[in-house]
FIFIZA-527871 format. One record per residue: x, y, z of N, C-alpha, C, O in turn; residue in three letters. Coordinates in steps of 0.05 Angstrom, whole numbers, plus 5000, padded with zeros to 4 digits. Example, Ala and Ser with C-alpha at 12.3 -4.5 7.8 and 13.67 -1.06 7.14 Angstrom:
REM residues 2
526448865156524649105156526449345156528549345169Ala;525749555142527349795143525850015157526850235161Ser;
//
This chain:
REM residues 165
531924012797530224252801531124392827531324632826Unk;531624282846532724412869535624532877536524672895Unk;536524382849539124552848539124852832540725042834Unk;536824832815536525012801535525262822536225502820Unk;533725182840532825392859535525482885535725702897Unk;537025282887539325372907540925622895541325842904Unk;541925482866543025712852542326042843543926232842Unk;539626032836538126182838537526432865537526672864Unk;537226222891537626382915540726492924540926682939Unk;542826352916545426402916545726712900546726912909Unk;544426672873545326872851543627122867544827332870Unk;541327112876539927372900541427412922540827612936Unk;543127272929544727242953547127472953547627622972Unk;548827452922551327562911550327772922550827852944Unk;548827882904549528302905549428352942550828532951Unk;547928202957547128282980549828192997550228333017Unk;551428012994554327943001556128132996557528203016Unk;556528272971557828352959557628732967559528892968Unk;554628812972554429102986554829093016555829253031Unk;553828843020554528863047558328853060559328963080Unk;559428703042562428713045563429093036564629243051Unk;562529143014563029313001562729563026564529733027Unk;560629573045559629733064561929753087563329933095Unk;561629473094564229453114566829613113568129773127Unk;567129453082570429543079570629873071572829973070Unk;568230013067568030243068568230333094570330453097Unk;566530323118567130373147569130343157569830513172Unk;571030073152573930023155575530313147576430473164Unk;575530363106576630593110577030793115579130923118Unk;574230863116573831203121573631163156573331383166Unk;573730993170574931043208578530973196579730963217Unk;579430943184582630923179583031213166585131323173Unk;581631333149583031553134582131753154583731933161Unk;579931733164579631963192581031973217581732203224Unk;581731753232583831703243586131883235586732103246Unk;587731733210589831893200590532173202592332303213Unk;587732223183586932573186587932773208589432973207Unk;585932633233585932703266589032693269590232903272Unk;590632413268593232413282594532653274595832793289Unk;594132723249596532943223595333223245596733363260Unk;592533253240591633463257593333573281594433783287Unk;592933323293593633353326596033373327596633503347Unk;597633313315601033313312601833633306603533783317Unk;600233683285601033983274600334123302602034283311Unk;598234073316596634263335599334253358600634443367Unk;599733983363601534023380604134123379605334193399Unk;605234123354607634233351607534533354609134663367Unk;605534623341604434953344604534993372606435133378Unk;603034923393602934923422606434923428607535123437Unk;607634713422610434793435612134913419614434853423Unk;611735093398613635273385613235483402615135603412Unk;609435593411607735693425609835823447610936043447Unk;610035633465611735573485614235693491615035843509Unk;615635563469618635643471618935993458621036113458Unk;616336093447617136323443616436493459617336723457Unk;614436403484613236553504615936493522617236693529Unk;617036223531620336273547621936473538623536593553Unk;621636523513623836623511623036993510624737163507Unk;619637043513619537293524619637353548620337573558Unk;618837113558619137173593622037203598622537353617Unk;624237093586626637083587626637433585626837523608Unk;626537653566626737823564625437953583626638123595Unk;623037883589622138023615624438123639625338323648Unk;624537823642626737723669629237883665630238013683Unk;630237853639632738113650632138383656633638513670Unk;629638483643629738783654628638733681629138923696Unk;627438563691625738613719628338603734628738783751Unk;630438393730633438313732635438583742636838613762Unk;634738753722636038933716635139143742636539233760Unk;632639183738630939373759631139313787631339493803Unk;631239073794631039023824633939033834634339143856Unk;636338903819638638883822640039173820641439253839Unk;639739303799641239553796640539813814641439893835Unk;638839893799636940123810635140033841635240223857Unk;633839833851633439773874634839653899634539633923Unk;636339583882638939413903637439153921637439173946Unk;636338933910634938743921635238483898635438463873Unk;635338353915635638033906634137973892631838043898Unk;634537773860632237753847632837443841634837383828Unk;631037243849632136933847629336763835629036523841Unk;627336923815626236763806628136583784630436663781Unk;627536413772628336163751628436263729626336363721Unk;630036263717630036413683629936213665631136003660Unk;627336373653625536223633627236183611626336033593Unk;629436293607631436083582632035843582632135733560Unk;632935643616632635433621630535283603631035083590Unk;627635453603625135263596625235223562624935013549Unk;625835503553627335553519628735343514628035203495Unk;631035253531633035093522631634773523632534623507Unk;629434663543629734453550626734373526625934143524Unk;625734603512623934623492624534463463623634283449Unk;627434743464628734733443630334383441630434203424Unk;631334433463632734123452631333773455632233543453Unk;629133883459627133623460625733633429625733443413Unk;624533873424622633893401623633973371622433923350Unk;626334153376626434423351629934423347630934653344Unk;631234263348632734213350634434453321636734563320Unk;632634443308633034663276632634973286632535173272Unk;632534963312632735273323635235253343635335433360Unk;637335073344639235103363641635383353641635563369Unk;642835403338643235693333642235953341643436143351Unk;639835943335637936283344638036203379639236363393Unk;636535913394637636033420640636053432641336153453Unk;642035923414645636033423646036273422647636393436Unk;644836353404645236693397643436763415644936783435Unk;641436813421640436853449642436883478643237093489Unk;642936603484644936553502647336703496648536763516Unk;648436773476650336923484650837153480653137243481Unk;648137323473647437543474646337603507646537833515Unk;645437443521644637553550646437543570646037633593Unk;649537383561650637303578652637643587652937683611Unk;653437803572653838103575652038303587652538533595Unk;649838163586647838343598647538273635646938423653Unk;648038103634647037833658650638053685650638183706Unk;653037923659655138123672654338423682654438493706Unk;653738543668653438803672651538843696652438953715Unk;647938743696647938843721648738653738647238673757Unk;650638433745651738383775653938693777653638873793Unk;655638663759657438933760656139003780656138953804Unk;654539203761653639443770652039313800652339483817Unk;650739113811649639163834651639183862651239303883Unk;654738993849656139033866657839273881658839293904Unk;657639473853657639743857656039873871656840023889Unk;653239843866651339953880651139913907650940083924Unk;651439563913652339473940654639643957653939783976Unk;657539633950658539803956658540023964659240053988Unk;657840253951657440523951655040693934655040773911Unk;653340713950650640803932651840993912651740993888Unk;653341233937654041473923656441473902656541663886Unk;658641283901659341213877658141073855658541143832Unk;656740903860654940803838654241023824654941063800Unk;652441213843650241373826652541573816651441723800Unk;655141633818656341763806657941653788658741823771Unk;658841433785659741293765657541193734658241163711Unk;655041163747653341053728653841033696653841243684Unk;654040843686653840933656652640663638654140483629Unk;650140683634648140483619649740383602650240143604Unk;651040523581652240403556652940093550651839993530Unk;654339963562653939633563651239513554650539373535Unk;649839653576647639543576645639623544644539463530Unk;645839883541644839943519646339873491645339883469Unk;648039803496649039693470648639423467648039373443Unk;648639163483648038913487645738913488644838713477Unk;643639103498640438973497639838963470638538763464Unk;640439143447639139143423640038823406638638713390Unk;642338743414644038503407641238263414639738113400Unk;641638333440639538063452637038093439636337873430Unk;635438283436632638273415633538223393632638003389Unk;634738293375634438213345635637883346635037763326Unk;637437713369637637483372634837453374633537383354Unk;633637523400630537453403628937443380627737233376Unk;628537653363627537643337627537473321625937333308Unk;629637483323631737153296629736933304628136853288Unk;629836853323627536573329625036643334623836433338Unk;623836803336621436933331620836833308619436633305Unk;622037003286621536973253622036673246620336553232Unk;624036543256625136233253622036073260620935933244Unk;620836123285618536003292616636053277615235853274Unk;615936213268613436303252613436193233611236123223Unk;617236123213616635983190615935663196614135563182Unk;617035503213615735363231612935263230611835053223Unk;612335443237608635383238607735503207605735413197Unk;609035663195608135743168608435383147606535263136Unk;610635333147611235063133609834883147610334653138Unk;608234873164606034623165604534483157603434323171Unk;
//
């Protein structure tokens, strides 16, 4: 008889063993599939942040040559902030390694431009009044459009970037 009642309390016992595991191993998964979720999240977020990045270097980069251009050429004064292509490059080759082309093309689209105003400041240095009588943009205007549509190229390259996420 008392085995009959052990069994009995065993068999009331099951379902309550059995939801209660069932509960657990539910909490187990769904803090593992949320987890997951979060990491995939945070990964995309962060990669967005440093594509973010390397496309803001590489406007400040454009900044920097015309400010480059302005203080050196036309003002005749020293211009020694840090060029934000450095930060492009050290972006690029840590994170995006699938954009090393667009900033080579970059780089060697600014490197004619970079020539031209030392040229020209050393001219300017020289002789104001030959400078200003020699003057002729052309270099410059033919290489800047080079260097934006480089700039562009990884622009659009980044966007598909974060588009394929």
């Amino acid at each position: 008889m008392t085995d009959s009642v052990v069994l009995t309390e065993i068999a009331k016992a099951i379902p309550i063993l059995v939801g209660g595991l069932l509960a657990a191993a539910g909490g187990v998964g769904s803090q593992f599939l949320v987890h997951r979720l979060t990491d995939k999240r945070e990964r995309i977020k962060l990669r967005r942040e440093r594509i973010e990045a390397l496309v803001k270097a590489i406007y400040d980069h454009a900044q920097w040559i015309e400010e480059k251009q302005n203080k050196m050429v036309f003002r005749n004064e020293d211009h020694d902030p840090p060029n934000p292509l450095d930060v492009a490059r050290m972006i690029q080759g840590l994170h995006f390694p699938e954009l090393h082309q667009e900033l080579l093309a970059i780089q060697q689209a600014h490197i004619p431009l970079l020539q031209f105003i030392n040229e020209q400041r050393l001219k300017h240095m020289k002789s104001r009044a030959a400078f200003i009588a020699e003057w002729d943009p052309a270099p410059f205007d033919e290489g800047y459009p080079r260097y934006l549509a480089a700039v562009n190229a990884l622009v659009q390259r980044a966007r598909a970037l974060i588009d394929a996420q």
